[in-house]
PyMOL Python script that loads the backbone (N, CA, C, O; Angstrom):
from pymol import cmd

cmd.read_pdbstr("""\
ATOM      1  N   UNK A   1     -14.886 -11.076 -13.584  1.00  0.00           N
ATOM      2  CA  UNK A   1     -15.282 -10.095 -12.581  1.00  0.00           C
ATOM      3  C   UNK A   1     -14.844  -8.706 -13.035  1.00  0.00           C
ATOM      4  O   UNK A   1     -13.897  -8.525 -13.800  1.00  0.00           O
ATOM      5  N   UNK A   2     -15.716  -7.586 -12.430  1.00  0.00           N
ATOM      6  CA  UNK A   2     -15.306  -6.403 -13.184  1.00  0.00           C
ATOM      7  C   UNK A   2     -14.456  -5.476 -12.168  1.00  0.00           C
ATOM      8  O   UNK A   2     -14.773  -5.379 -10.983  1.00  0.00           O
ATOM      9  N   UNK A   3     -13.443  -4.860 -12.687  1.00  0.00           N
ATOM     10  CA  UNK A   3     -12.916  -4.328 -12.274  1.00  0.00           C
ATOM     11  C   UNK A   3     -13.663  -2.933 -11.644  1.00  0.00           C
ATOM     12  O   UNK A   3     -14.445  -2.148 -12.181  1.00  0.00           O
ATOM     13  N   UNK A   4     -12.925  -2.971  -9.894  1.00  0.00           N
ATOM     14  CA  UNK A   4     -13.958  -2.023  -8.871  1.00  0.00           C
ATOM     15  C   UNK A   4     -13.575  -0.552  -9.458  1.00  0.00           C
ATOM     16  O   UNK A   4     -12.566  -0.261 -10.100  1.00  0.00           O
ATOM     17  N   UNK A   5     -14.568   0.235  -9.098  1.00  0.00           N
ATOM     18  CA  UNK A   5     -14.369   1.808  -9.110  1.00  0.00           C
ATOM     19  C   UNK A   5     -12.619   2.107  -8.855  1.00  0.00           C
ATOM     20  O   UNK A   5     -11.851   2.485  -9.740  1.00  0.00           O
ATOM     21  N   UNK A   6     -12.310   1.876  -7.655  1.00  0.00           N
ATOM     22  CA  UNK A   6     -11.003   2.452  -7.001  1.00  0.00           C
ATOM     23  C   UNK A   6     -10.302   2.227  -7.651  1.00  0.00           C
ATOM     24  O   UNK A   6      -9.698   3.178  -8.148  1.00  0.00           O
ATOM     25  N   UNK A   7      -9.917   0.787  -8.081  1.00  0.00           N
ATOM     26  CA  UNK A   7      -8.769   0.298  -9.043  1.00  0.00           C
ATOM     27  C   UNK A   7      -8.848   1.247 -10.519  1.00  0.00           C
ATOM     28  O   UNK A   7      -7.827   1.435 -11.181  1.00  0.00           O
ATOM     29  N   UNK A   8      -9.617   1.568 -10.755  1.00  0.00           N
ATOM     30  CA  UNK A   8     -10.066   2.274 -12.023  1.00  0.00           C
ATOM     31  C   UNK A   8      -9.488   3.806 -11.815  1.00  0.00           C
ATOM     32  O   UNK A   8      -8.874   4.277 -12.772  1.00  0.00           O
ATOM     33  N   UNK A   9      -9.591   4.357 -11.011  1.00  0.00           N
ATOM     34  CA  UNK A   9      -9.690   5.866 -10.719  1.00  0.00           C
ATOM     35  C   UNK A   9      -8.331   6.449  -9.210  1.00  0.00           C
ATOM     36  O   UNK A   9      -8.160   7.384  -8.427  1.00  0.00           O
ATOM     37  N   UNK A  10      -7.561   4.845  -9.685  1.00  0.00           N
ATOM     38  CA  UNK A  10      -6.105   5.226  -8.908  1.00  0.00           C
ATOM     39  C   UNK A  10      -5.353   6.490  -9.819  1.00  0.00           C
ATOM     40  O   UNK A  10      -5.596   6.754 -10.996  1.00  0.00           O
ATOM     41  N   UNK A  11      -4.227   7.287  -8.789  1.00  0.00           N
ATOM     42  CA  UNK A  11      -3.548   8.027  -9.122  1.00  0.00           C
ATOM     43  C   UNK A  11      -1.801   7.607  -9.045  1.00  0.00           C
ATOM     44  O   UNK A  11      -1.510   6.450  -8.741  1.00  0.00           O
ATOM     45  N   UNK A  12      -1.099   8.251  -9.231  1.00  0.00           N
ATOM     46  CA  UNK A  12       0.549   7.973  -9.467  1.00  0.00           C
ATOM     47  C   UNK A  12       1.298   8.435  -8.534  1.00  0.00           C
ATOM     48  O   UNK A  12       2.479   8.638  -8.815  1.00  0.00           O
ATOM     49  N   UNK A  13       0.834   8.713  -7.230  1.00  0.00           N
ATOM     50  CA  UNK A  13       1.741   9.588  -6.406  1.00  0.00           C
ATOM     51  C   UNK A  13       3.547   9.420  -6.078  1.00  0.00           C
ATOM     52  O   UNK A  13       3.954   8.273  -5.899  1.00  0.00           O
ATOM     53  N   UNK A  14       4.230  10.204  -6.035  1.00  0.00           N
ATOM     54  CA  UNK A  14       5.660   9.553  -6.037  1.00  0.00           C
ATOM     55  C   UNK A  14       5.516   8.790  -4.340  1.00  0.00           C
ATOM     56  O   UNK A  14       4.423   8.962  -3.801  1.00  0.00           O
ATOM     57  N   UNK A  15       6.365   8.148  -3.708  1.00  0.00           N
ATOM     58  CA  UNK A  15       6.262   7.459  -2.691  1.00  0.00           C
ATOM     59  C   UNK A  15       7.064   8.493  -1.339  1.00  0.00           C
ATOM     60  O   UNK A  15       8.270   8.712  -1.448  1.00  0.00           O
ATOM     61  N   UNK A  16       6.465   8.936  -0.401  1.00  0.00           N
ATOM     62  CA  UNK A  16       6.829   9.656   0.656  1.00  0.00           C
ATOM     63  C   UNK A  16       8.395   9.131   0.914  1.00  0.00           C
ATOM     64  O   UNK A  16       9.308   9.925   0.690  1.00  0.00           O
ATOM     65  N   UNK A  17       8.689   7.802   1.381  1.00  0.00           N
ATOM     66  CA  UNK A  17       9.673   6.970   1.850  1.00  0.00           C
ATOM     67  C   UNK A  17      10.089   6.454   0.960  1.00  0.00           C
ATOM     68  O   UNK A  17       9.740   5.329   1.315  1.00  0.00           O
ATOM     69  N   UNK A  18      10.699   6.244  -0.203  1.00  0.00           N
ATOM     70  CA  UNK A  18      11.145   5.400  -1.440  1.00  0.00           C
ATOM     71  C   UNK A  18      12.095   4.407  -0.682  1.00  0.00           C
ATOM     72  O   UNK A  18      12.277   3.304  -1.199  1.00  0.00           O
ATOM     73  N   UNK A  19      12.758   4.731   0.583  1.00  0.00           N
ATOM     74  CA  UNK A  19      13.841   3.777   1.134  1.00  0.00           C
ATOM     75  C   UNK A  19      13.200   2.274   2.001  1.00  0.00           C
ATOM     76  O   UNK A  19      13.877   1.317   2.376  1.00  0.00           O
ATOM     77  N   UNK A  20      11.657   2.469   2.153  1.00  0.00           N
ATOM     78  CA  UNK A  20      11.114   1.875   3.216  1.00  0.00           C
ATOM     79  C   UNK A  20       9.989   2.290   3.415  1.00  0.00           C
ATOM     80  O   UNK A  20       9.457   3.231   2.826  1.00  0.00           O
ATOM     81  N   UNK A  21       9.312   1.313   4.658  1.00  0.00           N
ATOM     82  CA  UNK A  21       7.777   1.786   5.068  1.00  0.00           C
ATOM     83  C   UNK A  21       8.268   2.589   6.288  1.00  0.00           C
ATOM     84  O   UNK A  21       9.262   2.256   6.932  1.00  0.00           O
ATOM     85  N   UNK A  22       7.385   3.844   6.610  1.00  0.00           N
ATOM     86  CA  UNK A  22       7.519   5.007   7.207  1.00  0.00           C
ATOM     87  C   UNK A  22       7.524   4.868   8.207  1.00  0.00           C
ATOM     88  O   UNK A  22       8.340   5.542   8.837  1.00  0.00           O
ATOM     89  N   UNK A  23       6.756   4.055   8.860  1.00  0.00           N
ATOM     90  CA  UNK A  23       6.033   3.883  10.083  1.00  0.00           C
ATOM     91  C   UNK A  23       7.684   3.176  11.145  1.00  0.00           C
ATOM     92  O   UNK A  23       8.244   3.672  12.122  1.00  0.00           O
ATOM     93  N   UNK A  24       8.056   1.591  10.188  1.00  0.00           N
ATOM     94  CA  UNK A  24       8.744   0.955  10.776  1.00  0.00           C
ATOM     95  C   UNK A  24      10.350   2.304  10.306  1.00  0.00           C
ATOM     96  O   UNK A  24      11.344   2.158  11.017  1.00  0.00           O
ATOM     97  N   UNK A  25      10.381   2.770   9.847  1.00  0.00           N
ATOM     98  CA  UNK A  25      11.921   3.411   9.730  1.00  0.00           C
ATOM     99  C   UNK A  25      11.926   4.387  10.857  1.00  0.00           C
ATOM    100  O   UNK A  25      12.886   4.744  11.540  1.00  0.00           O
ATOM    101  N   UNK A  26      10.425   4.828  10.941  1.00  0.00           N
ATOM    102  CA  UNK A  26      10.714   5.610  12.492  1.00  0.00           C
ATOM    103  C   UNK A  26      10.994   5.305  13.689  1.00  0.00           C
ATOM    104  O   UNK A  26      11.492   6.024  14.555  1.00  0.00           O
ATOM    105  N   UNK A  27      10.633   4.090  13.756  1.00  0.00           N
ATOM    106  CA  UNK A  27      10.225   3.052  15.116  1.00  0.00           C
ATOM    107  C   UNK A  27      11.335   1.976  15.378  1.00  0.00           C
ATOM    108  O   UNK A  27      11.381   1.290  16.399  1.00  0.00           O
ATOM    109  N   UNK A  28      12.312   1.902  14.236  1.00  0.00           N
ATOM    110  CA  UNK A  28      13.083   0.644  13.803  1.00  0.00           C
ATOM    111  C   UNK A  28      12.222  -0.593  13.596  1.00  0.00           C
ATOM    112  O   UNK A  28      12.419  -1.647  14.200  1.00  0.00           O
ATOM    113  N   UNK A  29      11.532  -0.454  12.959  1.00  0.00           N
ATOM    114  CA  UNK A  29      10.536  -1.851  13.010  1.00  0.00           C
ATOM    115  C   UNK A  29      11.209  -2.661  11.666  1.00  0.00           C
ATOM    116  O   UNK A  29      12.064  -2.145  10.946  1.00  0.00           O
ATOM    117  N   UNK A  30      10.788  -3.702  11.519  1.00  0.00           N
ATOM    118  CA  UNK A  30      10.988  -4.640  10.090  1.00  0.00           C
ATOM    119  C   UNK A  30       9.560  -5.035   9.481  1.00  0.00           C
ATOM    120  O   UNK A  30       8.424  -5.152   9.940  1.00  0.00           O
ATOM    121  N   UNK A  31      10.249  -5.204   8.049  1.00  0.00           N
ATOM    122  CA  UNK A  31       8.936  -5.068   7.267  1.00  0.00           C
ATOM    123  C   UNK A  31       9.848  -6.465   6.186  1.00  0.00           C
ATOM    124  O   UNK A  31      11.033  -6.750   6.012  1.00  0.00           O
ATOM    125  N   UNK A  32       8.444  -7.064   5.639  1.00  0.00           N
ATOM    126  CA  UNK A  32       8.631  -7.976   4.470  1.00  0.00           C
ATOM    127  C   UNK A  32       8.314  -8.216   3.427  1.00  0.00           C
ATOM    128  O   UNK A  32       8.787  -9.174   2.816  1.00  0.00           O
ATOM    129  N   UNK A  33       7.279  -7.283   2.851  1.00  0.00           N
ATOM    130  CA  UNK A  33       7.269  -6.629   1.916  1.00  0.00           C
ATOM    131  C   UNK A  33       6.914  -5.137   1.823  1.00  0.00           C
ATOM    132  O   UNK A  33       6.308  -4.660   2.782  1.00  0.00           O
ATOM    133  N   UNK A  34       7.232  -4.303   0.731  1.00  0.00           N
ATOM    134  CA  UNK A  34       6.137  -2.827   1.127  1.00  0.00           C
ATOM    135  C   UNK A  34       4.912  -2.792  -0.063  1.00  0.00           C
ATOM    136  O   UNK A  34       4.775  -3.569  -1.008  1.00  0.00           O
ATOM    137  N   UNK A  35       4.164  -1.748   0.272  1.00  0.00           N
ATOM    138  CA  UNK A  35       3.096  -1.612  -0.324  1.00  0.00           C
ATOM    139  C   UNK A  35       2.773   0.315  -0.854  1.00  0.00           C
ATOM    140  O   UNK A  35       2.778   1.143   0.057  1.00  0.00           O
ATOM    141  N   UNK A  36       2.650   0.551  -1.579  1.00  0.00           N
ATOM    142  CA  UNK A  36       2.496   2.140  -1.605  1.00  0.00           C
ATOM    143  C   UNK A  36       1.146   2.584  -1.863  1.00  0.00           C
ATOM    144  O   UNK A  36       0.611   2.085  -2.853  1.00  0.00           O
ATOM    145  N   UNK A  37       0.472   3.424  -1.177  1.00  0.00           N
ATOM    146  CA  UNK A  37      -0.780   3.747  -1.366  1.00  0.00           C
ATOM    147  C   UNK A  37      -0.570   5.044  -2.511  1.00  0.00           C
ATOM    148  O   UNK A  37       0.246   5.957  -2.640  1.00  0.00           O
ATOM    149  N   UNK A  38      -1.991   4.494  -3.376  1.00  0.00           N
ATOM    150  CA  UNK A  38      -1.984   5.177  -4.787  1.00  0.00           C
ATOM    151  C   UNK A  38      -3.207   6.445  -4.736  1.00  0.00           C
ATOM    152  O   UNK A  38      -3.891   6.911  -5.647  1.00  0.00           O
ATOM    153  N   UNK A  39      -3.150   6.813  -3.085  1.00  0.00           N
ATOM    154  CA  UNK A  39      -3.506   7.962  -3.266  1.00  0.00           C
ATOM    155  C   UNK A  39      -2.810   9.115  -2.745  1.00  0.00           C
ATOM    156  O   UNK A  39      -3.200  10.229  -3.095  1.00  0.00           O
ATOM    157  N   UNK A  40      -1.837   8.997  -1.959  1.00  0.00           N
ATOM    158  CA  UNK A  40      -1.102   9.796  -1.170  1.00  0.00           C
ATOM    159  C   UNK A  40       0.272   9.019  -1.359  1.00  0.00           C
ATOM    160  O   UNK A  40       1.155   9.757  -0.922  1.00  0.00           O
ATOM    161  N   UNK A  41       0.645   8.197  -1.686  1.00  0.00           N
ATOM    162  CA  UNK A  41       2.032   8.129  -1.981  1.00  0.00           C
ATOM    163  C   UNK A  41       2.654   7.317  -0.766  1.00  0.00           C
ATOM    164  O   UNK A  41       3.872   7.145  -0.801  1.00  0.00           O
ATOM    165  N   UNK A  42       1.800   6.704   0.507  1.00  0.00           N
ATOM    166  CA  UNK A  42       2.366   6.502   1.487  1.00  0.00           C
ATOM    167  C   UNK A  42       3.103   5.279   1.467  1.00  0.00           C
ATOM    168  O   UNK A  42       2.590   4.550   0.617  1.00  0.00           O
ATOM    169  N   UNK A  43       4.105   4.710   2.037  1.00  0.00           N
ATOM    170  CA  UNK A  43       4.813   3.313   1.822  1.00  0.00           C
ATOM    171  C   UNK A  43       4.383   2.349   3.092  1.00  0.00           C
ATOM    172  O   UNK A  43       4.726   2.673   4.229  1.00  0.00           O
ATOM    173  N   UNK A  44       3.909   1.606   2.941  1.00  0.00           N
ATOM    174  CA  UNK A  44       3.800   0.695   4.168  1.00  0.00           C
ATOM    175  C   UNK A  44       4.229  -0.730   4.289  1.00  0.00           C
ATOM    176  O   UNK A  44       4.720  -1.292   3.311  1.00  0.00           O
ATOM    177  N   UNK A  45       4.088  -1.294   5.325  1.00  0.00           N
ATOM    178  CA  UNK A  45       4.763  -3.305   5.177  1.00  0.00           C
ATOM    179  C   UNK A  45       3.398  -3.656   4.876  1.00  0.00           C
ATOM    180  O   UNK A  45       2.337  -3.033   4.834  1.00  0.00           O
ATOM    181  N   UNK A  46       3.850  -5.165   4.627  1.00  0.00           N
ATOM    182  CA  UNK A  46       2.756  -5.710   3.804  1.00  0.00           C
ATOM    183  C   UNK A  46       2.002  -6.467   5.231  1.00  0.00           C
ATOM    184  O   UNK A  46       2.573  -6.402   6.320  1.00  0.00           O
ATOM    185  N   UNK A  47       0.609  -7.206   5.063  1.00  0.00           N
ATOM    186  CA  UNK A  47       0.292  -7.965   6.201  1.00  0.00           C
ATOM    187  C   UNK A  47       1.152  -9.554   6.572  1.00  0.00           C
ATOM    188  O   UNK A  47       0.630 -10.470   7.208  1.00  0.00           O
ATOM    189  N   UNK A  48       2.480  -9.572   6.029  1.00  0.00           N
ATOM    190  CA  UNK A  48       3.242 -10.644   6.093  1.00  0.00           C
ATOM    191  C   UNK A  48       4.496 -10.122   7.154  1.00  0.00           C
ATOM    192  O   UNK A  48       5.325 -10.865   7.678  1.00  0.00           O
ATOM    193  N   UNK A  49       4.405  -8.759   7.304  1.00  0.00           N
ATOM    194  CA  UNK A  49       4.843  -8.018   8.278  1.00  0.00           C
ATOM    195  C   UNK A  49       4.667  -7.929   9.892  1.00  0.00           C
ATOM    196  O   UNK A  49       3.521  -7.806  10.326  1.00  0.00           O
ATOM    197  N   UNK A  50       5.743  -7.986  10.780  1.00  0.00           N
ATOM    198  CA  UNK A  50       5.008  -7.913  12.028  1.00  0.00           C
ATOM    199  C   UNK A  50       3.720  -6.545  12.352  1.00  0.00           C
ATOM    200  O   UNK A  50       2.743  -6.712  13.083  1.00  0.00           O
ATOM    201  N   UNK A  51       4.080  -5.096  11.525  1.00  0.00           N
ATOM    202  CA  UNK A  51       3.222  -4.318  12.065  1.00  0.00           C
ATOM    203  C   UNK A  51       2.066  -4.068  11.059  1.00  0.00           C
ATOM    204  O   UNK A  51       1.062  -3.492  11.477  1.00  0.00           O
ATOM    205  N   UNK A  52       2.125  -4.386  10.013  1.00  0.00           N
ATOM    206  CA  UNK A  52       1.044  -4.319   8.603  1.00  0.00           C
ATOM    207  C   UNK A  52       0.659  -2.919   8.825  1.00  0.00           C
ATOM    208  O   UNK A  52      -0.436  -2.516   9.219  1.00  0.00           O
ATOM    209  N   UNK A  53       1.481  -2.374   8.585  1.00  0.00           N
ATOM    210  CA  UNK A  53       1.106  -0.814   8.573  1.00  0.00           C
ATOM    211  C   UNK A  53       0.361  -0.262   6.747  1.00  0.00           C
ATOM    212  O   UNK A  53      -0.129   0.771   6.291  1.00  0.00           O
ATOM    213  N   UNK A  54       0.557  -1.145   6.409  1.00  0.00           N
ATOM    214  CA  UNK A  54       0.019  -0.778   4.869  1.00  0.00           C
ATOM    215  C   UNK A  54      -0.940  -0.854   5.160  1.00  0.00           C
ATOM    216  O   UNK A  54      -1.464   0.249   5.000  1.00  0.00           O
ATOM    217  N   UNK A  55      -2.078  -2.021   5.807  1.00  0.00           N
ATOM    218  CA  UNK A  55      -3.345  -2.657   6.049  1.00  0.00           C
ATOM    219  C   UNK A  55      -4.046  -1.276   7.275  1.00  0.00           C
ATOM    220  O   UNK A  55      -5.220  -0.959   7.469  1.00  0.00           O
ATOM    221  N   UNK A  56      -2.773  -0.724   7.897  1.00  0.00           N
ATOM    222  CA  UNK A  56      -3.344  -0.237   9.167  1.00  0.00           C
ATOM    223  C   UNK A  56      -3.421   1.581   8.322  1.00  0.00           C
ATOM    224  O   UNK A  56      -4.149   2.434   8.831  1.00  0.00           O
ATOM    225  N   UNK A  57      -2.691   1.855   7.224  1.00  0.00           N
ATOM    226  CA  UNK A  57      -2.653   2.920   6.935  1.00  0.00           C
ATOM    227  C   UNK A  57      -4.451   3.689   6.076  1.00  0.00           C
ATOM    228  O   UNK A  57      -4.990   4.788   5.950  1.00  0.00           O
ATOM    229  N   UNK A  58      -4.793   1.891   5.618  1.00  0.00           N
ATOM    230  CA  UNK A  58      -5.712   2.089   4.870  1.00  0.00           C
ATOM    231  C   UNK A  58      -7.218   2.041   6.037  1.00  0.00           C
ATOM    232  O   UNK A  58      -8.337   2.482   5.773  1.00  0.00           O
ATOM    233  N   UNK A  59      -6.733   1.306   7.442  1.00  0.00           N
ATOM    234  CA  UNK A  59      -7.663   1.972   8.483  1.00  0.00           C
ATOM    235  C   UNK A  59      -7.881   3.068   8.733  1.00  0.00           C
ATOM    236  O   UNK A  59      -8.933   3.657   8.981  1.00  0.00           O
ATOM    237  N   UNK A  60      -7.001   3.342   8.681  1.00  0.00           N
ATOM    238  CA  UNK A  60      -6.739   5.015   9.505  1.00  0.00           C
ATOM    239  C   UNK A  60      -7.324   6.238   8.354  1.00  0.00           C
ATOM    240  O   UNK A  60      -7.959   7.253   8.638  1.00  0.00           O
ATOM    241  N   UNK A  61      -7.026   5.925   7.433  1.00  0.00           N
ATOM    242  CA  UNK A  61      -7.170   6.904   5.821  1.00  0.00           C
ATOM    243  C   UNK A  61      -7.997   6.711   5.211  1.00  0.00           C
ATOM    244  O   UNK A  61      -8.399   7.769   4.728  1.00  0.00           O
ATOM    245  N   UNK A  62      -8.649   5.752   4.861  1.00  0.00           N
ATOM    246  CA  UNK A  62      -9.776   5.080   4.167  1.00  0.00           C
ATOM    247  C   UNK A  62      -9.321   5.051   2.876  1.00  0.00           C
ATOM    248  O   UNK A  62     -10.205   4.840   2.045  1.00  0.00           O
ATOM    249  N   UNK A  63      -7.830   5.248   2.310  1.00  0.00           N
ATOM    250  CA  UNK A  63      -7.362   5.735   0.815  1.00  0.00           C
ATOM    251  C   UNK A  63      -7.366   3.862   0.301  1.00  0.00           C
ATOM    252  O   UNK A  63      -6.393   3.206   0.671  1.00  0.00           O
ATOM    253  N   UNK A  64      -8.206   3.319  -0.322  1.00  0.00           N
ATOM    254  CA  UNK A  64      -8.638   1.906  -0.417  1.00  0.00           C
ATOM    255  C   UNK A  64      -7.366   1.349  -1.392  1.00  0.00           C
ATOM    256  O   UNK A  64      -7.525   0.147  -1.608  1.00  0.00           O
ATOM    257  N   UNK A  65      -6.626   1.678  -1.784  1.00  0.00           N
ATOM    258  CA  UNK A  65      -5.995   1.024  -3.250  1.00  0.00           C
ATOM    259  C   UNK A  65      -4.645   1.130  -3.068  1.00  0.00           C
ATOM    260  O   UNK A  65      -4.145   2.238  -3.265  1.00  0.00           O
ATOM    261  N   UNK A  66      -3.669  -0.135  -2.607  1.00  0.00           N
ATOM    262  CA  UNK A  66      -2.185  -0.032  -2.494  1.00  0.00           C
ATOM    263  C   UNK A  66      -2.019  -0.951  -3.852  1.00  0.00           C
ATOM    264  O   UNK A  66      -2.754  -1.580  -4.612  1.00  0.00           O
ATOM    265  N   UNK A  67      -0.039  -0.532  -3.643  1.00  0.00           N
ATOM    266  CA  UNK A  67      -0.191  -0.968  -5.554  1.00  0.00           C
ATOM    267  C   UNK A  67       1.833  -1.494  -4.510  1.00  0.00           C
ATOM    268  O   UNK A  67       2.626  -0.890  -3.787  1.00  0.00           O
ATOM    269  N   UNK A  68       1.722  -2.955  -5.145  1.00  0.00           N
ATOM    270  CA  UNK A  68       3.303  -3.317  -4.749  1.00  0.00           C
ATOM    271  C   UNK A  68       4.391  -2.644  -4.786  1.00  0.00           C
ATOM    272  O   UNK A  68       4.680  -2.493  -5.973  1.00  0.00           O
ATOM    273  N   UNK A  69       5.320  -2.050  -3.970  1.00  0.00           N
ATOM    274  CA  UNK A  69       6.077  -1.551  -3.823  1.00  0.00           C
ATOM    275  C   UNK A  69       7.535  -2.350  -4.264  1.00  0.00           C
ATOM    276  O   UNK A  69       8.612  -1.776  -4.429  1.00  0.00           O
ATOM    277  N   UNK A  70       7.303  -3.738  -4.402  1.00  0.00           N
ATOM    278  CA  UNK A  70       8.176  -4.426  -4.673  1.00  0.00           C
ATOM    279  C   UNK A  70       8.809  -4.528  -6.309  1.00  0.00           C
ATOM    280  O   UNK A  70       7.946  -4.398  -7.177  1.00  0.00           O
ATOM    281  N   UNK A  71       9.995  -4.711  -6.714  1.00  0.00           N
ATOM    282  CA  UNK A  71      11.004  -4.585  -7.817  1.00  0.00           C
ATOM    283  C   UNK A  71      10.488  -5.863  -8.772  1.00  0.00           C
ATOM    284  O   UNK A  71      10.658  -7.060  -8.540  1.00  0.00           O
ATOM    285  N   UNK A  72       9.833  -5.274  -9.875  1.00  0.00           N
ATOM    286  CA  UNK A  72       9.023  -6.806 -10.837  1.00  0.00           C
ATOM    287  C   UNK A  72       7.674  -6.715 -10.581  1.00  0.00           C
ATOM    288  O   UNK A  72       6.887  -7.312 -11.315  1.00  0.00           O
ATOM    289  N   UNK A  73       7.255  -6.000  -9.571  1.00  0.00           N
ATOM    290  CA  UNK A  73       5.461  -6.871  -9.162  1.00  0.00           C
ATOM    291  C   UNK A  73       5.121  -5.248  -9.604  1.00  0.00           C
ATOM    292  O   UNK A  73       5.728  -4.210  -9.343  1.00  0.00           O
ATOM    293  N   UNK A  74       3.793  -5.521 -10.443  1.00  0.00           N
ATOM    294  CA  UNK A  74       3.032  -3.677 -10.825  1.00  0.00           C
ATOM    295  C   UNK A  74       1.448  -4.044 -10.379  1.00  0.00           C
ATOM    296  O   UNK A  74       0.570  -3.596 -11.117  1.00  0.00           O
ATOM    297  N   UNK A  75       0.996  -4.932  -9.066  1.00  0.00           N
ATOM    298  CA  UNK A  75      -0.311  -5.494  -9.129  1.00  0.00           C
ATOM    299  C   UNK A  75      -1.162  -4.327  -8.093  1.00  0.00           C
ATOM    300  O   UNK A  75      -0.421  -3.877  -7.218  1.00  0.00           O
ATOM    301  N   UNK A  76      -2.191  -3.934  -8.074  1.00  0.00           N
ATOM    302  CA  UNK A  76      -2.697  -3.315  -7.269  1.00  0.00           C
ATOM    303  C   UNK A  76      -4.042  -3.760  -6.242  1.00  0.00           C
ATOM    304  O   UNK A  76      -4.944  -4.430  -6.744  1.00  0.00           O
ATOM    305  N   UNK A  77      -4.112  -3.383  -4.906  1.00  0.00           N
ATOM    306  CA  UNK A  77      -5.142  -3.899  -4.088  1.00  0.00           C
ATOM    307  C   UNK A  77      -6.171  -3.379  -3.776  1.00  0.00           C
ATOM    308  O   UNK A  77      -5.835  -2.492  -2.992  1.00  0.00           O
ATOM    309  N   UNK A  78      -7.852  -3.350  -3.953  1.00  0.00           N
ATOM    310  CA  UNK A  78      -8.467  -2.424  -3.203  1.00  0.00           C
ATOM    311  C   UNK A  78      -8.784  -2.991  -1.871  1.00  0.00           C
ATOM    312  O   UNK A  78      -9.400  -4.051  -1.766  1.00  0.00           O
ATOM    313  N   UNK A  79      -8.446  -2.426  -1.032  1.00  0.00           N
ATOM    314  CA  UNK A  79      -9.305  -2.576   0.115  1.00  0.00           C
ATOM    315  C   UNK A  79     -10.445  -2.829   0.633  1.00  0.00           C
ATOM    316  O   UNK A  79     -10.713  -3.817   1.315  1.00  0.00           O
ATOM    317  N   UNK A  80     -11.351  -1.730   0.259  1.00  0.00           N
ATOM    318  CA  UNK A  80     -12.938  -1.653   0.035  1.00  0.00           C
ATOM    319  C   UNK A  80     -13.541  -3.382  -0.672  1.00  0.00           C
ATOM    320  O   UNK A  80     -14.239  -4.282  -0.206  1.00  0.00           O
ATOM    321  N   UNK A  81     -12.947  -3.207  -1.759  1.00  0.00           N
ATOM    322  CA  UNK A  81     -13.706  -4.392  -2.713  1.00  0.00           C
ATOM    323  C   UNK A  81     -13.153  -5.813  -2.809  1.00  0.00           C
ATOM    324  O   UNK A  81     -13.527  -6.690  -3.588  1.00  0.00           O
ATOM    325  N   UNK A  82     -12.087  -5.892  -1.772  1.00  0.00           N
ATOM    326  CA  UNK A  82     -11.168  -6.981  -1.831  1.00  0.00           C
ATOM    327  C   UNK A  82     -10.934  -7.566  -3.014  1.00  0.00           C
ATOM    328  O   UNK A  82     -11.126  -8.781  -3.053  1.00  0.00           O
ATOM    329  N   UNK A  83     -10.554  -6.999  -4.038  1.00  0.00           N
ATOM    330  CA  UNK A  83     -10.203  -7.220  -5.424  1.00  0.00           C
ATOM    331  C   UNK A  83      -8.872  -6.494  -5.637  1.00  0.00           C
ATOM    332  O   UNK A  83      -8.507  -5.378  -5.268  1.00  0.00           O
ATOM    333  N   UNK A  84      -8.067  -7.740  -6.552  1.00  0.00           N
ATOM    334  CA  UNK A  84      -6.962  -7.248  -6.983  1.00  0.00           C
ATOM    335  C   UNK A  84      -6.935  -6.890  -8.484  1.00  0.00           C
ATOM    336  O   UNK A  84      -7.622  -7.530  -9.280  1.00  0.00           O
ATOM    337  N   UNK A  85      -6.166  -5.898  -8.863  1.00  0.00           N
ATOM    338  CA  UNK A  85      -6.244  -5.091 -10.525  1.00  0.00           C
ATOM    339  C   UNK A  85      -4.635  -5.112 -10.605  1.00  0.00           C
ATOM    340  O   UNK A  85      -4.060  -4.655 -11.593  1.00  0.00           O
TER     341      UNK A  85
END
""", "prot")
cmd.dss("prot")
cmd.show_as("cartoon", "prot")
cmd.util.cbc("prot")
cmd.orient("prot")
């Protein structure tokens, strides 16, 4: 399968929150994994999360392509194309 547009034409943004996803550090929420969007840098929980703010960030933004936030994992997601790169 070929790799989608988005995954192709991601950027490097540094991560807004490097400590956490944004949403739950404001709110005290918990998160179980994070996710960083690779167009704006945003940090979010993963959908294994009670609030899936990663999933909900890419509603709200349409920015299609999170890339693991987690220590070891370098995999990235598009949204749009439900393909992983």
């Amino acid at each position: 399968m070929a790799t989608c547009e988005h995954l192709s034409q991601t950027g490097d943004p540094a991560a807004k929150t490097p400590e956490g996803c944004e949403e739950c550090l404001a709110h005290g929420g918990r998160w179980v994994h994070l996710r960083r969007c690779l167009e704006c840098g945003h940090i979010g929980c993963c959908d294994s999360s009670p609030a899936k703010h990663a999933t909900a960030h890419f509603q709200e933004t349409g920015h299609a392509v999170m890339q693991s936030y987690e220590r070891g994992e370098n995999w990235r997601w598009c949204f749009v194309d439900s393909q992983m790169g």
